[in-house]
C-alpha positions as CSV (number, residue, x, y, z in Angstrom):
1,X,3.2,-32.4,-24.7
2,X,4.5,-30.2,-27.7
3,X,7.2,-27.6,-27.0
4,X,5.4,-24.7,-28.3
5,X,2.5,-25.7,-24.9
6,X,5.6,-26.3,-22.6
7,X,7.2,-22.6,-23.2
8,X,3.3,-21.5,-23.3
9,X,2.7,-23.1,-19.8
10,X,6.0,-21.5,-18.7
11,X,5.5,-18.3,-19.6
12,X,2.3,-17.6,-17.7
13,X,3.7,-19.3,-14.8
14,X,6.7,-16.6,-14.6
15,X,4.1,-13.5,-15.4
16,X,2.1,-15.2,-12.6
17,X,4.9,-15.5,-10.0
18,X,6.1,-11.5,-11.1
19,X,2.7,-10.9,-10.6
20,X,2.8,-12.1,-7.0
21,X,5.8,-10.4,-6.1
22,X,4.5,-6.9,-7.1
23,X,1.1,-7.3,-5.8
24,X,3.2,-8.4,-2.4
25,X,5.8,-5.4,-2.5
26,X,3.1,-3.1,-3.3
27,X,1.3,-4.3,-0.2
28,X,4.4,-4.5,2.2
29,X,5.0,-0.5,0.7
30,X,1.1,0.7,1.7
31,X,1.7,-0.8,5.5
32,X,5.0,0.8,5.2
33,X,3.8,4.2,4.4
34,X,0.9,3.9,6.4
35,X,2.9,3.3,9.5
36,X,4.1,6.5,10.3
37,X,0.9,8.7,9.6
38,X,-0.6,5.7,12.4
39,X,2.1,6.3,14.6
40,X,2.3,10.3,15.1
41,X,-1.6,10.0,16.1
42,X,-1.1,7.7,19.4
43,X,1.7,10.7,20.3
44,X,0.0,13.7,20.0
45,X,-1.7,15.1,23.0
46,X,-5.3,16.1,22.8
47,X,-5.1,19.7,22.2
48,X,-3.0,18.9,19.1
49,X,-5.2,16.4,18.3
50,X,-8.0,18.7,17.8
51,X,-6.0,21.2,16.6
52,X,-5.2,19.4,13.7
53,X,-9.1,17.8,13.2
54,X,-10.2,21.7,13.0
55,X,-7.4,22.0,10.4
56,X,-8.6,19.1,8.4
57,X,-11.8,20.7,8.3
58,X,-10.7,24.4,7.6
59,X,-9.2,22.6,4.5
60,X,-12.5,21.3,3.4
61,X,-14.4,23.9,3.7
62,X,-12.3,26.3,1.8
């Protein structure tokens, strides 16, 4: 194998493994941000609840 096919090989292998990483920090950071928002739901009582679905549609409408 020639040199110039060795540091070609190499190359994509390191974009491919920085690849990886982002697409895998991007993904822990979405469940990370999504967490919270998930969270506040299951603790709201019923009345606020509703409350904020009528405000989420106020916000449509207008």
């Amino acid at each position: 194998m020639s040199s110039g096919l060795m540091a070609t090989i190499g190359v994509f292998a390191l974009v491919g493994l920085f690849g990886l990483i982002i697409l895998w920090d991007r993904k822990k950071t979405e469940r990370e941000e999504a967490a919270p928002q998930r969270g506040a739901a299951v603790h709201m009582s019923p009345k606020e609840r509703w409350d904020s679905h009528v405000e989420q549609l106020q916000k449509r409408g207008s």
